[in-house]
Every structure is written in structure tokens, then in C-alpha cells.
Phi, psi and omega in degrees: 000321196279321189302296173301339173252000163273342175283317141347278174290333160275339171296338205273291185296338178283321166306302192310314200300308193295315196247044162357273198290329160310270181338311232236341200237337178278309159302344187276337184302296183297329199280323146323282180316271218296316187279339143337274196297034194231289163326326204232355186260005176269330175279336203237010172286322211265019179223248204325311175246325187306140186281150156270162207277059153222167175313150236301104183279346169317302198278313188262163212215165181230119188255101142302161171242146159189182200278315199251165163278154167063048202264155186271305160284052182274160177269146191265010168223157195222180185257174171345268162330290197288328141334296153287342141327276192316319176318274180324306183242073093223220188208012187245357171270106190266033176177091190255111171238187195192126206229133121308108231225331191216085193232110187262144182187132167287127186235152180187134183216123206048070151230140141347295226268158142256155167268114180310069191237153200268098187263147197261112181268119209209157188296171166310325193272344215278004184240335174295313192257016125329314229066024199221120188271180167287134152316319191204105176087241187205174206246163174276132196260185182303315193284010205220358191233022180233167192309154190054024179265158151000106148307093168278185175197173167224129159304103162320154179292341196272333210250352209241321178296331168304317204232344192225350179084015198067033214260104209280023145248049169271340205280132181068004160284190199233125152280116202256130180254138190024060192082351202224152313204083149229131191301121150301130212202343170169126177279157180278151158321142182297136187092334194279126107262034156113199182254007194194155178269327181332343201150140170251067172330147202258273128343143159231138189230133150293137193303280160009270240271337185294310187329312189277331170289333168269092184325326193275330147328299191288332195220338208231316195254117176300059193328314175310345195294176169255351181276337189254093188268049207236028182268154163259178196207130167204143196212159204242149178243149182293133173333121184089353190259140178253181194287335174292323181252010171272342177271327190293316187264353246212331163290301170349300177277346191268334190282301214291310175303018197042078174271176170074017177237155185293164176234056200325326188307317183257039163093137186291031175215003178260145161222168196282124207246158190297161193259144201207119230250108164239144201295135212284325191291299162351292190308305176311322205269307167056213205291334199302343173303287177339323195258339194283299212291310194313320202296298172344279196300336173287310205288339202281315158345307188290323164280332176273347163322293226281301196285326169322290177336295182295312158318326183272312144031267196269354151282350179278324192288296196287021180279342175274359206234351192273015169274308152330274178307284225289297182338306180297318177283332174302275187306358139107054146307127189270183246245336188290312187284349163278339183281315190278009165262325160284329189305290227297310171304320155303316152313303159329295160334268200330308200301317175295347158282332161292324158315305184300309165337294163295322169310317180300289198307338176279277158004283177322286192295332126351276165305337179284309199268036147259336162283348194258118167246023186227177193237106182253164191311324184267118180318029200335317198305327182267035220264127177299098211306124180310005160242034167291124195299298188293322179300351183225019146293312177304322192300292198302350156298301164348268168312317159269009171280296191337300181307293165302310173284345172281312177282002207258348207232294165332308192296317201275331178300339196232020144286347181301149171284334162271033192295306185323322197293354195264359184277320154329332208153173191238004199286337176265345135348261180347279181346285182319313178278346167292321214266329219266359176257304162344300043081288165312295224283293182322293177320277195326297173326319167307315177313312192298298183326302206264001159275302136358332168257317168287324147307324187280291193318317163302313134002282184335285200333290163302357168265327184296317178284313179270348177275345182297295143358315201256011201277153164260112213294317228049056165190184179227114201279024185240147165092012182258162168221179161189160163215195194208124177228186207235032248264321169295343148255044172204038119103019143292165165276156179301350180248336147304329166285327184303333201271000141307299222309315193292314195284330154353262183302338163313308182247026138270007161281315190294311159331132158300106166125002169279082172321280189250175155182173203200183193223115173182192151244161186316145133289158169088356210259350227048207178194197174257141190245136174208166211258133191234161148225124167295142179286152164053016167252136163231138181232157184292356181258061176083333195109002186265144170226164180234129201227167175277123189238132201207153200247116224185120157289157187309129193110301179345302188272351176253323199298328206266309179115016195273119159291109159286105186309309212213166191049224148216167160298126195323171159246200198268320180319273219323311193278345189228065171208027123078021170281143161294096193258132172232177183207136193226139189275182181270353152311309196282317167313313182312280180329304220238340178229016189299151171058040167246201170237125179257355174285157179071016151256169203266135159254149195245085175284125170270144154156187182260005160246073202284133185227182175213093169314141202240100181303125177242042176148136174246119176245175194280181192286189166208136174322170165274177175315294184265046168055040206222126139115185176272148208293138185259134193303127181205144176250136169239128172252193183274146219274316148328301179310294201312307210276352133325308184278326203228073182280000184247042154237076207280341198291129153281108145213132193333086166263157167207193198189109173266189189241346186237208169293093177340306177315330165290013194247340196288327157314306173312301176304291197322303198291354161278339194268291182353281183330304164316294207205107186275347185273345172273139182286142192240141187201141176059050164276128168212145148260176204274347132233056148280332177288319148345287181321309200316343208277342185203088176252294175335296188290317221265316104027280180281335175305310163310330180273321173295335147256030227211294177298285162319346149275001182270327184286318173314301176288343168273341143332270166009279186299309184277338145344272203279301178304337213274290183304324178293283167332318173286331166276356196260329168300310172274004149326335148285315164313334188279317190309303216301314182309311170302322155323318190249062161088015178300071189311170197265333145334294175332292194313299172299331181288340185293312163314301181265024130335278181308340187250321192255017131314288163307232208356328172265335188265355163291291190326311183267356159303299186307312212266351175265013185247329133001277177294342177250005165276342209255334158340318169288341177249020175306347175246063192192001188243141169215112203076012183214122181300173184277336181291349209325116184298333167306302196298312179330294172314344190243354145308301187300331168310302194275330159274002148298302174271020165263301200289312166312301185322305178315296168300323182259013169304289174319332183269310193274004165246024155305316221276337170287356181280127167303122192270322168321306184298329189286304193306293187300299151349321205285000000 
């Protein structure tokens, strides 16, 4: 057996060798297909298939919240207090911790500057009941997490390789987080980020010692509360215990603790919420399956192009060849070693496309995730090396699906026994090769079907993008920049930092190439919603209403490009003469004041720094974040006052607005915060329209790919075209001469050709565009301002592979229009 199949495989490569230009275009087909799909199962492997990186994930949980039990829209973080509850009062866990995941603190060592990074704040317990040991030194223990213990800390594998080289004495050095002093003490595994794709913490601190290290924690944001939700909870259930009955006691401890009763402290609509138990991988993967699997299924499109692609090929091919093949079955070759003989030669192809493939696929995926500067649903930072044990098991699963389905529909056609009869006459010949076109004629049509649906999804996409384009922002996103610095986690006080904001801004007014500048936050980003009450409005809710409160300095609206309708814009006096001033968007006038004049009316902030604003000014709206719905009620004060009142948003940050490219501006941010404070960290630099982008990060991610694909598909369509049409004339070459003997003209000839080819080509089209109209259903939350249906796109898709498939044909048709019929004849 083993003797037959190396006699196979050299027969296979000795066929291959002979034929350069089959070979060299059939691997390149596959190497496309294949390498597609390599590239993109190496990014949706770690949310679809990859286990996460703790000991039998099967065994951990995710402790959820929700209004109701068993609620469908729960939130996966709960507060402190109710944590240790749960911690406490039960019995079906044998290890309940709790974590912070995106918890920002500047870190820095023996540097001037500190860095700004997001580190993950975790119980004492929390890598014991992962399971999950250190790469380097030990994990943070129980003991590392109670009051007075040692500040340790641990280094991500990303973090340790970046800044430190892999260097393992890094391990009992000392590091400072937000000024203060912690022993390194062990690095994480490579890849370890937690239970969740959300962030990949740089850092680790134990919660105790983060509590203390962090000013807002410490002084300002009430951890005890029940109100302060930003912790997660994940946990191991005990041998034997099931999700069910681990949900039955965990109603228990939630019932006894009053869930589903009110809570006045936190507002007349807040209650105390249910406990909610999901198998911690579900929790991870969330909407993020959906987006992996739809990207997975575009590429896999691609692959079945390719092996069409390839199939049509090697039918063309073994069609030079059944004279060969009827000899072997005449001398009584069985019907299986001829069939094991194109696979074999098929497998080959494939296998050399799979090579050719992982090289396209390392390239690719590189460029994707060096190009992507936004946070999409598929974690690209964790995206897997195309020499990854799973990533080049799928290649090779690939590669041989490839294989086998391009070659298995040759094999079995040009396997018949009655094949033998054709050594008798050529009139069955003839027979054999219409159907065997027929065969060819299918294949292509598919192609066509499946260029035809992604070109339409791309189509949406770029329509979707460009009406998105077309929006009127209420601002102006060109010629802006912004950074960010923290001055309260790098060991100011709130009235020392506030006492920054004016020498800020003072000296980024001062920088060259600076028009404007402000304080402020980004648009698109949102902000924190807090409880207002309008003068002389009653609302059925007590009279409260919930609005966006955003904090802005003098400038803020011209720098940005926001008009100001009514009224003026803060001074410089306004932040410090301790009067309550507000600027109100035109939503909220609207809302709350039609056909009235709102300067000189009042907002009432509730709340526990209750103040009262008195509107000096109306500006225009600004879209929302996802560019959807109506504009959000949002109110502005002077950026001192705010940032006084809401210290637990500490980030400052620095806009500005140039006459050229906003990115030259960015030297300009840094040397003003330098000037101030040379130890404060500039962090989250973008320009506004880059910020812009983040808002269709999702469309703009697939579109491109969906057209990247779809035109790879187009052109192997193509390709199948034009062999399809090249074969099919090369068979009727004497039907052409003899029609032409007898007077045909070649006009005739050719329209006859490209009939037949724009046949296929219209029943691909209309095929495509009506599996289409029920495919494209899947991407409505991904379309904005355009149906799924759009009839523009459609039409012009359908269009445009008409005139791919004419082009495609007709080189082949006109040199139909060229045959000598002396020669047809004389051949005859």
C-alpha cells in the first residue's frame, strides 16, 4: 500500500513537473484560497475555537447581574459588597474571585516619563482558581492581597518582552505605579489575559494594594458602594456541582440580600439585582462568535472559488489525457487507482498551495493587525502565528479539503470503464466532452454566484461608509488632534491638578502651528450621564431627567468647530469665580424649552454634589458615538468646576486645531505637558478623524475585506470564464471551420461564443443576486442609512460581472473567429 502510494506521488509530481504553466497557476489559485483562510482562522481561532488559557475551563463561571433571575440582559460586572457576598455565602464554588480588567495606572521605571497602561486588579485567589501558573517567578497569592502586605506586582509576557527583553532579573526589582514603590515579583503566561477578550492587561497589581495606589480609589470613588459596579467575578465549581444547582443557591444568597427590591440611595428606579451564573467561555465569546464566524465564512467563499477554480483545470487537463486513462481501464486497471491517482495529483497541488499559502498568510495577517488602530470585535492583538500547532492543523485540513474536492469530480468523470469505447470512434468522444462542459459550465456558474454575493456585501458596506461620510457630524473633524495626560494618577491632588488646566493650556496656545486649543473630551466618545432637573419642566419621572455632563474649557466649541447658536461661550473668569454656568446643545433647548429663549434658565444637578447652572449659551448637536438615533441631551460646564465635582474621570485632555496636518501637532502636545510636569504621561493621541474612524471601525474592517475578497473572487471567476470559454472553443474547432465552409460569417461565430459564455454569466448573476437578497440580512447591523436590499448596489454588481464575464470570453471567442476552416476540415 505504502509502495503504491510513493509510486502514485512520483507519478503525480512527474505529471506536475511536465506541465510548468498547469502547475504554476493551479498552485497559485490554491495558494490564494488557502492562504485567505489561514490569515483569517489565525485571528477568530483564539474567540471560536482556542480554549482559554486556564486549567479545565469547562469548571469556570462568570457571576452576572440582572434585574430579573435568569435575566437575558445581564451585565457581566456587580459591585464589591455583593461580591463578597456571594464569596461568603456559599458552597458550590471552590474559589470565587474577582477582577478588574481595564483599571488604568501609570507605570515607570528609572524613566522621567511614566507610561500610561491598563493593568489588571485581582483578588488574592484569582490565578489559583484559573489555575493558571507564572511563566517567570510566582502569581500574586492570598497573602499578597490583605492589608499592610508587601506591594508585589506581575508583568504581562507582552510587557515584560517589550521593556525588559526577556530579561529574568527583572524579577525583586522595583517599579513605580503612580509614584509608588512595587516588587515584581512574576511574569504571566504568554497570551494570558484573564477570562475576557475586552483588554489585555500590561500589568498586575493585587486589589488591596490597587485600592490604595490609585487616588480615586482611595479617596474619592466609594469601592464600598453598591453602586460602583466595574468589578467581574469568575469562579470554579466544585467537583460535581452543576450550573444549575450552582444558579438555585446563588438565587438564595441574592434573595436573602434583597435582590429585586428598591433601593432609594441609588436613585427611584434602582434595584437590588439577581445573581446570574454563564459558563465563563460563552461569556467571553458574547456578540464576538458572530462577527468571527460571518468574517471565517467570507474567506471560506474564497476557498471554494479557488478549488472550482482548480477542478475546472484539471478537467481540462485530464480531457488531454482519457486517451491515456481508456488504455488503463482497457488493460484492466481498476476503476479506484484511477480515481487514486488524480487525488493523488490533487493533493499535491493543494499541498504546494498550502505552502505557498502560509507565506500569503504570515504577510497578510501582519498587515491587517498593523493596520487596524481600533478595537474590533476580533482581539487582533492576540492573533496567532501562522506557525501555530492549531493554525497549520486548519492549513493543512485546508489543504486537503482542497485537494480532494477540486480533484474528485475529474476523477470520478474520466473513471468510467466505458471510457475504453472511445479507443472505437470519436462520435462518443464528442458525447462525453458536451456533458463534460456541462460539468465545467456548473462550476463556473457557482463562481460567478459566490463573486456576486460578496461584491454585493461589499457594495452595502462602501455604501454604508460613504452615507456615513455624508453625516453632518456637528463638529469639524479635520485639521484636529487630541492626547491625554492623568496628573492625579501620577500623585497630584484634585486642586492640584485642577490648578494645572489654565498653565496646560496656556502652553499649547503658546506652540507653533497652534490656531486654537481647549480642555476637553473628544467627540463620539461620550461622556458620564447624571440626574438634572429643568427649570419649569415636569416629567413623570419625580421631574428628573438624565443628561450627558461634559466639562470644557474657553475655546472648546470653536476649536472643535461646534456653532454656537445663542447666547456665548465660557471665559477665562468662569472657571474660577465659582459661579454655576452652563452651555446647553440644541437638543436639550428643544427638548426642554420649545419656541422659548433658555439663556437665562436654570439646570438643577441631583445628585451628591447638587449645584445649580444657570444657561449662558446654546450650541449646535453633535452626533451620537454610533452615529444612530437622536442627538443626546448633553450639557456643558466650565472645565474646572467639572473636574472638581467628577474627580473620577482624572484624564485631561489637550485639543488643538491647526491650518495643515493635525499629526504635527502632536510634539506640540507633548512640549506643553513636558513644560508643566516633565514626569506626566500623553496618552490616547488621535486625530478627530481618526476618532471619527473608531465609530465604524466594524464596517470599515469588513468592507474592506469583503472587497479585498471579493475581487480575488472576481478574478478567479474570471479565470474560470476564460478557461471554460478557452476549452469550449478549442472542442468545437472543427464545428466552426465546417459552419464557416459553409458560409457562416464570423460575427456569427463569435456572438455564438459569447452567447454561451454570457449565459453562464447571467444565470451566475441572478443566481448570486437572489441568495444574495436573503444573505445580506445578516449584515443590518452593520449597515447604516442604506437597506439591505439596496437596489443601486445590486444593479451594479450584477453589472459589473457581466462585463467581467464578457471581457473574460471574449479573447477566446475571437480567436474562434480565426480558425481556417482548411485546416478544421482537413483535421475532420
Amino acid at each position: 500500500m505504502l509502495q503504491t502510494l510513493i509510486q502514485e506521488l512520483r507519478y503525480a509530481a512527474r505529471m506536475l513537473w511536465k506541465n510548468p504553466g498547469f502547475t504554476a497557476v493551479a498552485v497559485l489559485t490554491l495558494a490564494l484560497g488557502i492562504g485567505a483562510n489561514t490569515a483569517i482562522f489565525s485571528m477568530v481561532d483564539v474567540v471560536l475555537f482556542r480554549p482559554l488559557p486556564i486549567a479545565k475551563p469547562s469548571e469556570v463561571i462568570r457571576l452576572a447581574e440582572g434585574d430579573t433571575k435568569h435575566a437575558s440582559n445581564w451585565g457581566p460586572f456587580t459591585s464589591f459588597p455583593n461580591y463578597l457576598r456571594y464569596r461568603d455565602q456559599n458552597s458550590v464554588f471552590s474559589g470565587l474571585a474577582a477582577y478588574v480588567d481595564r483599571f488604568p495606572v501609570n507605570v515607570s521605571a528609572a524613566r522621567l516619563t511614566a507610561d500610561r497602561v491598563d493593568a489588571g486588579m485581582v483578588t488574592g485567589n484569582y490565578f489559583q482558581t484559573l489555575g493558571v501558573p507564572a511563566e517567570v517567578g510566582r502569581t500574586i497569592r492570598p497573602e499578597d492581597d490583605l492589608p499592610g502586605a508587601a506591594p508585589v506586582m506581575m508583568l504581562s509576557y507582552n510587557y515584560w518582552r517589550n521593556h525588559f527583553r526577556f530579561d529574568r532579573g527583572v524579577l525583586g526589582t522595583t517599579l513605580l505605579v503612580n509614584g509608588q514603590a512595587f516588587t515584581v515579583v512574576g511574569i504571566a503566561l504568554p497570551g494570558f489575559g484573564g477570562v475576557g477578550f475586552e483588554n489585555l492587561p500590561e500589568v498586575w497589581l493585587p486589589m488591596t494594594a490597587a485600592f490604595q495606589v490609585d487616588p480615586l480609589l482611595r479617596t474619592e470613588i466609594p469601592h464600598q458602594d453598591e453602586g460602583f459596579v466595574p468589578f467581574g467575578v469568575v469562579g470554579r465549581l466544585k467537583p460535581g456541582v452543576s450550573l444549575v444547582q450552582a444558579q438555585a443557591q446563588l438565587d438564595v444568597v441574592a434573595a436573602q440580600n434583597g435582590a429585586g427590591q428598591p433601593d432609594s440611595l441609588h436613585g427611584p428606579n434602582w434595584r437590588r439585582p439577581w445573581a446570574i451564573v454563564v459558563p465563563a467561555v460563552e461569556a467571553a465569546r458574547g456578540d464576538r462568535e458572530r462577527f468571527s464566524v460571518l468574517v471565517l465564512s467570507i474567506v471560506l467563499v474564497v476557498l471554494l472559488i479557488a478549488c472550482s477554480d482548480v477542478s475546472g483545470l484539471l478537467l481540462a487537463r485530464s480531457e488531454a489525457r482519457q486517451r491515456e486513462t481508456a488504455i488503463r481501464l482497457a488493460l484492466g486497471a481498476p476503476r479506484f487507482r484511477i480515481i487514486s491517482m488524480q487525488v493523488t495529483e490533487g493533493l499535491l497541488v493543494s499541498a504546494l498551495g498550502a505552502i505557498c499559502g502560509c507565506i500569503l498568510a504570515a504577510w497578510a495577517s501582519r498587515a491587517v493587525v498593523a493596520s487596524s488602530q481600533v478595537i474590533l470585535p476580533i482581539p487582533l492583538e492576540r492573533t496567532a502565528s501562522v506557525l501555530d500547532r492549531r493554525v497549520l492543523a486548519f492549513t493543512a485540513l485546508a489543504a486537503l479539503a482542497a485537494g480532494i474536492v477540486s480533484s474528485l469530480a475529474p476523477a470520478l468523470r474520466y473513471s468510467r470503464s466505458r471510457l475504453a469505447l472511445m479507443l472505437q470512434g470519436e462520435t462518443r468522444a464528442v458525447h462525453a466532452a458536451s456533458r463534460r462542459i456541462s460539468l465545467q459550465a456548473l462550476m463556473v456558474v457557482m463562481q460567478i454566484t459566490a463573486s456576486v454575493i460578496l461584491l454585493v456585501g461589499a457594495g452595502l458596506l462602501v455604501r454604508t461608509l460613504w452615507q456615513a461620510s455624508r453625516i453632518h457630524l456637528g463638529f469639524d473633524p479635520d485639521h484636529a488632534v487630541g492626547a491625554s495626560t492623568d496628573p492625579i494618577r501620577q500623585g497630584y491632588s484634585k486642586a492640584g491638578a485642577a490648578a494645572l488646566l489654565d498653565p496646560l493650556l496656556d502652553a499649547l496656545r503658546a506652540q507653533p502651528g497652534v490656531a486654537s486649543a481647549a480642555i476637553g473630551p473628544l467627540p463620539l466618545q461620550g461622556g458620564a450621564h447624571t440626574v438634572v432637573v429643568m427649570e419649569g419642566h415636569r416629567s413623570v419621572t419625580k421631574e428628573q431627567e438624565w443628561i450627558q455632563l461634559m466639562g470644557v474649557s474657553p475655546g472648546y466649541f470653536d476649536t472643535l468647530g461646534i456653532p454656537l447658536l445663542r447666547g456665548r461661550d465660557f471665559t477665562s473668569a468662569d472657571n474660577h469665580d465659582g459661579a454655576g454656568l452652563a452651555i446647553i446643545n440644541q437638543a436639550v433647548a428643544q427638548a426642554f424649552w420649545p419656541n422659548q429663549d433658555p439663556i437665562g434658565k436654570h439646570v438643577e444637578h441631583v445628585g451628591p454634589h447638587e449645584d445649580t447652572l444657570e444657561i449662558i449659551g446654546v450650541v449646535g448637536n453633535v452626533v451620537p458615538a454610533s452615529l444612530r438615533g437622536s442627538p443626546v441631551h448633553t450639557v456643558y460646564m466650565p472645565m474646572a468646576q467639572r473636574y472638581l465635582t467628577f474627580p473620577w474621570q482624572p484624564d485631561i485632555t489637550l485639543l488643538a486645531r491647526t491650518s495643515g496636518d493635525p499629526r504635527t501637532l502632536v510634539p506640540a502636545l507633548r512640549q506643553s505637558i513636558a513644560s508643566v510636569d516633565t514626569g506626566l504621561p500623553m496618552f490616547h493621541v488621535r486625530t478627530m478623524r481618526d476618532q471619527v474612524a473608531t465609530t465604524l471601525a466594524e464596517q470599515r474592517f469588513l468592507g474592506r475585506l469583503l472587497l479585498v475578497v471579493g475581487l480575488l473572487a472576481t478574478v478567479l471567476s474570471a479565470a474560470g470564464v476564460y478557461g471554460l470559454a478557452s476549452f469550449a472553443t478549442q472542442r468545437a474547432t472543427q464545428e466552426f471551420g465546417i459552419r464557416m465552409a459553409l458560409g457562416a460569417q464570423r460575427s456569427n461565430v463569435l456572438w455564438m461564443v459569447l452567447r454561451r459564455s454570457m449565459a453562464l454569466g447571467l444565470s451566475g448573476v441572478t443566481l448570486g443576486i437572489g441568495v444574495g437578497l436573503a444573505l445580506t440580512r445578516l449584515l443590518i447591523r452593520s449597515l447604516y442609512g442604506i437597506s439591505p436590499t439596496d437596489p443601486v448596489t445590486f444593479a451594479t454588481v450584477g453589472a459589473l460581472m457581466m462585463i467581467v464575464t464578457l471581457l473574460a470570453c471574449f479573447l477566446p471567442a475571437r480567436r474562434a473567429t480565426h480558425v481556417d476552416p482548411l485546416v478544421a476540415l482537413r483535421n475532420e
